[in-house]
N, C-alpha and C positions, 0 to 999 in steps of 0.2 A: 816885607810882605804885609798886606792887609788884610783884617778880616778873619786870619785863619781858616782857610778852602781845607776843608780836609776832605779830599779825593785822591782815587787810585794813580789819576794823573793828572797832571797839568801843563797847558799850554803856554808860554808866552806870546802874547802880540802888544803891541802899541795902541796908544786909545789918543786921541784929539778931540779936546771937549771944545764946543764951542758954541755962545751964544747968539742964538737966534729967533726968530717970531713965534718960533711953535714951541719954544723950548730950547733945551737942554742935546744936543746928539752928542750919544756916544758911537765914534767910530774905530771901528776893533780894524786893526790893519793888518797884513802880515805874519796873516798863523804857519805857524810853525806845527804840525802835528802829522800822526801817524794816519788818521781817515781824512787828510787832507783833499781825498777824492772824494767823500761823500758830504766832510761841511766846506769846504772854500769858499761856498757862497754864503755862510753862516762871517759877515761882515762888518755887521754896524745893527745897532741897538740904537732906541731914539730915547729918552726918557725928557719928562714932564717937569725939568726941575730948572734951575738957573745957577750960573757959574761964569768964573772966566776962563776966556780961550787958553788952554795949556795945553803940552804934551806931555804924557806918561805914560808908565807901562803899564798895563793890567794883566792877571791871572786870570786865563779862564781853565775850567776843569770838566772831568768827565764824569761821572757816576749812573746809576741806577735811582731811578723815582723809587719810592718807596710808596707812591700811593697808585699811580700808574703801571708802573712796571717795566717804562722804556726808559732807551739810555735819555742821559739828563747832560745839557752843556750848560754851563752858569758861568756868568759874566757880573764880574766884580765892577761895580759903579760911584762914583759920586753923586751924592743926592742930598738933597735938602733933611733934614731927619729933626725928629723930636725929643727931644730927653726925658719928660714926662707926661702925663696924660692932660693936665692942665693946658700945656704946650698945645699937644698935639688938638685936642677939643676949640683951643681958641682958632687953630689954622683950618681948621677943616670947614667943607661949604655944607655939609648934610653926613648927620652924623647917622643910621638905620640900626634895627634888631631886623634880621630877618635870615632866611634859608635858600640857596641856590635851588635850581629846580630840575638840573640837569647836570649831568655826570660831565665832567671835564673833558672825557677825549668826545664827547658829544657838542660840542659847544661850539662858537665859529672862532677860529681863530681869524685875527684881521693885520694879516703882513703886508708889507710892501715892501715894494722894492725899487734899486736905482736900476736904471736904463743897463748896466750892464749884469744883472741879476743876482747881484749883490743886495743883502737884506738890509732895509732903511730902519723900519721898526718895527718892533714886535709887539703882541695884545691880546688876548682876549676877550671876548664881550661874555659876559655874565649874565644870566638871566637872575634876579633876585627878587625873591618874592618877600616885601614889608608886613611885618607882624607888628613893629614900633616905631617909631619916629623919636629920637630924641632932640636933634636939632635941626630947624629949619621946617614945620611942619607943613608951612604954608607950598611949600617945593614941590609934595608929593602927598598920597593919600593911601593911607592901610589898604592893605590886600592890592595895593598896586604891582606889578613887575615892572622892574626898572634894571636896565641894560647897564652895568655896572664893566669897568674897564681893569683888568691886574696883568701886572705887568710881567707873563708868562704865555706861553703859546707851542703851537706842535705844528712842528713842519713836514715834511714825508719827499723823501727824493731815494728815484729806485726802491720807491716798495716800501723803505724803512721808514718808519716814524721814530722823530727823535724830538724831546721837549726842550725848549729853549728858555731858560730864564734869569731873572737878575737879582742878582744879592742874594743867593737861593731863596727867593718866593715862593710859597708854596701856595696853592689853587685852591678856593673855597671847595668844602667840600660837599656836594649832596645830600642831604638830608640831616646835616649836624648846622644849630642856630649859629650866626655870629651877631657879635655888637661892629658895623667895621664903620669907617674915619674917611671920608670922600671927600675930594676937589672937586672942581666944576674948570672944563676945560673953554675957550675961547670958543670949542662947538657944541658947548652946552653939555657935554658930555660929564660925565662925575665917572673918577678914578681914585681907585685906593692907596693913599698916602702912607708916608714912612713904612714902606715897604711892608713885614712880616709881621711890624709892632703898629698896623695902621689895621689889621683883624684880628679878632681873636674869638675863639670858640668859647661860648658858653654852657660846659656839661660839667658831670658832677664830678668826673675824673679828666682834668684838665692834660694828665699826663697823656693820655689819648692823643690829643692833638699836636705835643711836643714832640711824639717819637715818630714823628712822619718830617721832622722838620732836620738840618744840618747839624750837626754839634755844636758848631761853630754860633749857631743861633739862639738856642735853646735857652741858656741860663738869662739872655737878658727879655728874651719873649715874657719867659715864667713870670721873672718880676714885675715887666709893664704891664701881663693879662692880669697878676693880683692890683695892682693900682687901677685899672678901667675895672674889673667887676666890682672894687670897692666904692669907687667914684658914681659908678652906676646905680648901685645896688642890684647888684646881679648876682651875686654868690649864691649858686643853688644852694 
C-alpha cells in the first residue's frame, strides 16, 4: 500500500499510466465498490505529469471533506514530486503570494469526459488574486486575477455532490494568503505542482491549515511550509 489512505473505506481498481501529448492519464478501471451506482462514472483522472506506460493497482477511498462537508473520493497517483523547496522553486514557471477570491463549491469546476461518460479529467479553475510576485514577474502584474488550475473538483449526479481529488489535495482556501509553486501548461494555463507541498498557507497558526488536510499528509506538509516560509521570508 502507498501513501497511507486513512479512510473509512477503500476501494480497489487498476490504474494504466500512460504517456502522452498532454501529459500523464491516469485511468482508474474497474471499481469495485458499494455506491457503485452513483460513482461508475467516476473513471479516470488525467494528471500533468510524465511516466512510463505500466499497470498497477491503485487505492481509492471514501471520506468527508473537512472543509466542505461532502463526501470526498481520492485517487492515489504517480506524480513528478519535489523533495525540497530548492527543488521545487527551480521547477516551477511563476512562483505568486496571493488569496483566492471565491469559495470552492463556488468555482467552475472543468471535467471532461470520454464519449461513453466516463470521466477523462478533473480540475478546477481558481480565481486568484496577486498581492506578490516572486518569480517570473514579467508573466503577470500585482492585483492581477489569474485563473489558476488544482487538481480537485465537484461533480453532482442525482442531486448529490461529491468531491473528487488526487493524493488528497486540498482546495485553496478563500480568504486565507498562500505562497503557491505553478506550471505553465502547453495552453498557457499555470497549475499547481507537487501536489499539497506546491501551496501552503501563510498565517500565524499554521496548524489551521494542517487540520483540514489527511493524516497521511500532514507531517511532511508541516516540514516543507517551514522550509518555503523560511526560504521566503514569510514567517509571520
Amino acid at each position: 500500500m502507498r501513501g497511507g489512505l486513512k479512510m473509512g473505506r477503500r476501494k480497489r481498481m487498476k490504474r494504466l499510466l500512460a504517456l502522452g501529448g498532454m501529459g500523464l492519464f491516469l485511468l482508474l478501471v474497474g471499481c469495485i465498490a458499494e455506491k457503485e451506482e452513483d460513482l461508475s462514472k467516476v473513471a479516470s483522472v488525467s494528471m500533468q505529469e510524465t511516466g512510463e506506460a505500466q499497470e498497477e493497482e491503485i487505492l481509492v477511498g471514501e471520506n468527508i471533506s473537512k472543509t466542505t462537508g461532502l463526501e470526498t473520493v481520492n485517487a492515489m497517483a504517480t506524480f513528478v514530486g519535489y523533495a525540497n523547496v530548492d527543488e521545487l522553486d527551480e521547477a516551477s514557471d511563476l512562483i505568486l503570494i496571493g488569496t483566492p477570491t471565491r469559495d470552492f463549491i463556488e468555482r467552475a469546476s472543468n471535467n471532461t469526459y470520454y464519449s461513453d461518460g466516463h470521466i477523462q479529467d478533473i480540475s478546477t479553475l481558481t480565481d486568484f488574486k496577486i498581492e506578490h510576485v516572486i518569480k517570473n514577474e514579467e508573466d503577470v502584474e500585482l492585483e492581477d486575477v489569474i485563473a489558476i488550475i488544482e487538481p480537485i473538483s465537484i461533480i453532482e449526479q442525482n442531486g448529490v455532490k461529491t468531491v473528487l481529488t488526487v493524493e488528497d489535495y486540498v482546495e485553496l482556501q478563500k480568504g486565507k494568503t498562500y505562497i503557491i509553486f505553478l506550471g505553465k501548461n502547453t495552453y498557457g494555463r499555470y497549475s499547481v505542482i507537487n501536489m499539497n507541498n506546491g501551496r501552503f498557507a501563510i498565517e500565524e497558526d499554521g496548524n489551521l491549515e494542517l487540520a483540514v488536510m489527511a493524516d497521511s499528509v500532514q507531517e511532511k506538509h508541516s516540514e516543507f511550509q517551514k522550509e518555503v516560509l523560511e526560504k521566503y521570508g514569510l514567517n509571520p
